[in-house]
C-alpha positions in Angstrom: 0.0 0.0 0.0 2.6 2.4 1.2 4.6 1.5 -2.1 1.7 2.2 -4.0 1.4 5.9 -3.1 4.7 6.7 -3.5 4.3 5.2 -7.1 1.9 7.6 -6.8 3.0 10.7 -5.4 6.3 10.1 -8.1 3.7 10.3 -11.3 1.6 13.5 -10.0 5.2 15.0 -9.6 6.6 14.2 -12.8 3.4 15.4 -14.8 3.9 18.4 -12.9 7.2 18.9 -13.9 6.1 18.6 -17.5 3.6 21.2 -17.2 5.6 23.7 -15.6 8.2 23.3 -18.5 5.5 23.6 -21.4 4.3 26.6 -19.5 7.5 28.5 -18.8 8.3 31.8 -21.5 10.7 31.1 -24.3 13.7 33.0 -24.7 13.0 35.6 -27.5 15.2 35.8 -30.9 14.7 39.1 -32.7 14.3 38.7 -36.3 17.1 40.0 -38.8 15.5 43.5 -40.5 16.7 44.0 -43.8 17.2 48.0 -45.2 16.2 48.6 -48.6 19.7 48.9 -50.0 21.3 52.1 -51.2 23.4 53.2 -53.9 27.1 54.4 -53.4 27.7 57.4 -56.0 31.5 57.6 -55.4 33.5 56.5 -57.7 34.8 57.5 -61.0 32.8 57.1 -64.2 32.3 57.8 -68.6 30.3 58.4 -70.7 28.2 59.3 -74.2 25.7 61.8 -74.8 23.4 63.1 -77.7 21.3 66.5 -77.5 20.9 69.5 -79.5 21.6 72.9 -78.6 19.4 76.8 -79.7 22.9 78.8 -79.8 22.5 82.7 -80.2 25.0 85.0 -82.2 24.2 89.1 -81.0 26.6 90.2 -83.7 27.6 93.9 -84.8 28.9 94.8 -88.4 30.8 97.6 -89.1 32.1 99.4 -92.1 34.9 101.7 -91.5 37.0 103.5 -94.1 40.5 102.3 -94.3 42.1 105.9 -94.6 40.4 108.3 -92.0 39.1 105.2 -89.2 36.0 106.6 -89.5 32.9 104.5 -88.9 30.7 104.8 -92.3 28.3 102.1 -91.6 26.9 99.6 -88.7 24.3 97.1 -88.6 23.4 94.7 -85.5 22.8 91.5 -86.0 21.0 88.7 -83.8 20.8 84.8 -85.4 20.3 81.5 -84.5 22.9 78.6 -84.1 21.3 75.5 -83.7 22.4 72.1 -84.4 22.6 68.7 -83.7 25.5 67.8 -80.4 27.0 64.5 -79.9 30.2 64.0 -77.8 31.7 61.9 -74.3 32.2 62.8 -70.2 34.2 61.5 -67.6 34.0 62.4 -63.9 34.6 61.0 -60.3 31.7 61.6 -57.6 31.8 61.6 -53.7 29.1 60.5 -51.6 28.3 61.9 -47.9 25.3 60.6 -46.7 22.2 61.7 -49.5 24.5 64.8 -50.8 27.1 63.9 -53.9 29.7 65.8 -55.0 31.3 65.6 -58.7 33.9 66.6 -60.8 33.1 66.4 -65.1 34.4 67.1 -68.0 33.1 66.7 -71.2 34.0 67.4 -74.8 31.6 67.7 -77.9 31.2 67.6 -81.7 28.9 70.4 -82.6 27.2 70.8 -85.9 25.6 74.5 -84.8 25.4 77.2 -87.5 23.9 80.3 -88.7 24.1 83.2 -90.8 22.6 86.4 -91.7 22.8 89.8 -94.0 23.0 93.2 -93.9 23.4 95.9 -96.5 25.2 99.5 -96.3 22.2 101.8 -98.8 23.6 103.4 -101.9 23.6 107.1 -102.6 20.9 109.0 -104.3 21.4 111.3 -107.8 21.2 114.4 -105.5 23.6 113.2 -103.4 25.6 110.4 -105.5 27.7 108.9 -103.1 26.5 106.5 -100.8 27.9 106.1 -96.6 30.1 103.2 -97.8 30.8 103.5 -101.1 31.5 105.9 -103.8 29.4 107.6 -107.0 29.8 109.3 -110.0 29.1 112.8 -110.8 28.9 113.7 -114.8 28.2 116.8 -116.6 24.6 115.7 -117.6 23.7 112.4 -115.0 24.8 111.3 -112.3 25.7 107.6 -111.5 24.5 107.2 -107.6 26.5 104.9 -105.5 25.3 101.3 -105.2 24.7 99.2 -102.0 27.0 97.3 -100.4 26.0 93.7 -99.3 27.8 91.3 -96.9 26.9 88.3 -95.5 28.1 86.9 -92.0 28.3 82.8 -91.5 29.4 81.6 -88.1 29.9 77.9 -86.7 30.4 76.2 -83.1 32.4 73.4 -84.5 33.3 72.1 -81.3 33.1 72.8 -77.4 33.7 71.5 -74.0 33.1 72.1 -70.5 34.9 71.7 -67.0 32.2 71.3 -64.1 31.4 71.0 -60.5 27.8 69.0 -59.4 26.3 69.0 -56.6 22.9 67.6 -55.6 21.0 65.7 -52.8 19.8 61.8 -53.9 15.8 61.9 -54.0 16.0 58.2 -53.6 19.0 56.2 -53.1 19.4 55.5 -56.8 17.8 58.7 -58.2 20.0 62.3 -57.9 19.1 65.6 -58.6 21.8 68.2 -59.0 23.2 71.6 -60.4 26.7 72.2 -62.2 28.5 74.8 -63.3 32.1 75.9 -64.7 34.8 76.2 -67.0 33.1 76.2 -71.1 35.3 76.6 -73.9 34.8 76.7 -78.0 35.9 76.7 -81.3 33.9 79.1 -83.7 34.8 79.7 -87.2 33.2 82.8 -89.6 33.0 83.6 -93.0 32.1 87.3 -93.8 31.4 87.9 -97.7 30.9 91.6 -99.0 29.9 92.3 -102.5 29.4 95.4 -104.4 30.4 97.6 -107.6 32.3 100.3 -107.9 30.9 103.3 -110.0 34.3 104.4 -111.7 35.0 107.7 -113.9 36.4 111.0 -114.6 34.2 113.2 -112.4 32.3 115.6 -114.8 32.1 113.5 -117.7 29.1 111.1 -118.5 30.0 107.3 -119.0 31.0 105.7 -115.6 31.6 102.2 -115.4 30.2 99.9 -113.1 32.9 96.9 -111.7 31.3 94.4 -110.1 33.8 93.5 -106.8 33.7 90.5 -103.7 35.8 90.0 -100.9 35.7 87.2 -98.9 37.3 86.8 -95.6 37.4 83.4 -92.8 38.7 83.7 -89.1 38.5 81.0 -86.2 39.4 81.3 -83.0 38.8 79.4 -79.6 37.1 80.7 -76.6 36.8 80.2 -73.2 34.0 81.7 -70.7 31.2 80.1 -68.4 28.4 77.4 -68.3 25.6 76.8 -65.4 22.8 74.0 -65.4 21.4 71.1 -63.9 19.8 67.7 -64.4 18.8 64.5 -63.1 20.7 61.0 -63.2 19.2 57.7 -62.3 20.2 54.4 -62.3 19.3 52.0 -64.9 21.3 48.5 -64.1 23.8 47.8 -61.6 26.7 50.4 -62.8 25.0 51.9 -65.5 23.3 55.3 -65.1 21.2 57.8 -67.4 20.8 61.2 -66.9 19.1 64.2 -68.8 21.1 67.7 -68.6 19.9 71.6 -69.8 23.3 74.2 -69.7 23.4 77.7 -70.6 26.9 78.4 -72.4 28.8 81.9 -72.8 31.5 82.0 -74.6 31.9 85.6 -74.6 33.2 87.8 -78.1 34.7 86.6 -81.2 35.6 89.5 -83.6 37.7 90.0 -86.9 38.4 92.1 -89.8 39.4 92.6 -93.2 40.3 95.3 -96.4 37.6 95.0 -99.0 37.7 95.6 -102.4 34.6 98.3 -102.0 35.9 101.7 -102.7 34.7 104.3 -100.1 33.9 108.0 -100.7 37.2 109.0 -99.5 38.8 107.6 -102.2 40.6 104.5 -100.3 39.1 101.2 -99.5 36.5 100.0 -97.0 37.0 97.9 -94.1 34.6 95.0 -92.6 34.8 94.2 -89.0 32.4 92.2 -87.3 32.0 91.5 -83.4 29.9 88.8 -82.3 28.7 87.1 -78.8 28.1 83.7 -78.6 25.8 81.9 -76.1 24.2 78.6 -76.4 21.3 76.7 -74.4 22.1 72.8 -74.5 20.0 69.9 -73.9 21.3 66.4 -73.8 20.5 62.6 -72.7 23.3 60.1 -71.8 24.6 57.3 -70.1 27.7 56.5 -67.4 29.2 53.6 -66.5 30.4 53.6 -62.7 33.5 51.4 -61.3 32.6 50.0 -58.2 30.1 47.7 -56.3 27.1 49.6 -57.2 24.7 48.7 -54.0 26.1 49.1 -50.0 23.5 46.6 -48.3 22.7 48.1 -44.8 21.1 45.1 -41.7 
């Protein structure tokens, strides 16, 4: 009997045991959290890009007599020089927290140009001579002066920028920014001038008329300022694409030459022309970044 309820007594314990164990609280494992992962922008990287560019030229054309210096003639000038762009960028880019910081430089192949016309008037048979070239007199008619014509053709062959960006990241893979620098350019001109002397013995009718054309081409290279901004965004592991506006001033390009028009002082007549060259730019491209492109964050 007495065996018996220990037997007893041992069971009741044991189940007790087992209950307390299922009962008691389990230790508590917190679950790994995964950040969404974020992009590194540091690092260097290159490029292509394609755009076009609305280029300005606020010219001025002058006609000056060679002999006295004297200013005969001026006409201002404002044209378009638009044109397909295509060219390459490289740049390096450091990342602090959502705020990236770049260095570019970029060089491109331009196919911008323009031209336009302007025309110095001819004289009158009261007053025969015109303000840039010469007339006639005879004893019976007058020959007046004619106009003068010239034409001014200028191209952006090429041009290139130096650059600072800085933006904040709208999302990790997504960066807004603005840039601006160093811009430099090659622009050729072509100025053409055509007229016709009125030559003859003063007094006596029968002048003759000689057709004359003087062409002159000048090129230089320019360097002034560029400001903008743009957006770049990531496409595929490394690769990035971005669309860009910058405003472009490449300050004055000027030149001069003798032409064969013969001005009222007897000598001949100079062309100068003075322009100023801005641009507006818009282009598309892609980068290619070394480096591990995602920093997971746990």
């Amino acid at each position: 009997m007495n065996k018996f309820l220990l037997g007893a007594v041992g069971l009741v314990v044991l189940a007790s045991s087992a209950s307390a164990a299922d009962l008691a609280p389990r230790p508590y494992t917190k679950a790994p959290v995964i950040v969404d992962p974020g992009y590194d922008w540091t690092g260097f990287y290159a490029g292509v890009n394609i755009g076009y560019s609305w280029g300005r030229s606020s010219s001025a054309l002058s006609f000056i007599d060679t002999a006295s210096g004297a200013v005969l003639n001026s006409n201002a000038l404002k044209f378009d020089l638009n044109g397909v762009i295509g060219g390459g960028q490289i740049g390096y880019n450091w990342q602090r927290n959502n705020w990236v910081f770049g260095l570019e430089g970029d060089i491109q192949g331009s196919g911008q140009r323009g031209n336009a016309g302007a025309l110095c008037p001819g004289g009158t048979p009261t007053s025969v001579n015109g303000p840039c070239s010469r007339g006639h007199i005879g004893d019976t008619v007058n020959d007046p002066a004619l106009p003068v014509a010239v034409g001014l053709s200028e191209r952006l062959d090429w041009f290139g920028t130096v650059r600072g960006r800085i933006g904040p990241t709208i999302t990790p893979t997504i960066l807004a920014y603005v840039t601006g620098g160093l811009a430099y350019g090659h622009v050729s001109a072509t100025e053409a001038v055509n007229g016709i002397n009125v030559i003859g013995v003063n007094g006596a009718n029968g002048a003759t008329l000689v057709p004359v054309t003087g062409v002159f081409g000048n090129s230089s290279t320019k360097v002034g300022w560029t400001v903008g901004g743009g957006i770049e965004g990531v496409v595929s592991g490394n690769w990035t694409a971005k669309i860009e506006y910058l405003y472009m001033d490449l300050g004055n390009v000027s030149g001069s030459f003798v032409t064969p028009i013969v001005a009222p002082s007897g000598g001949f007549v100079t062309n100068r022309y003075s322009s100023h060259v801005t641009d507006n730019i818009l282009r598309v491209g892609v980068n290619y970044r070394w480096g591990g492109p995602v920093v997971a964050r746990y």
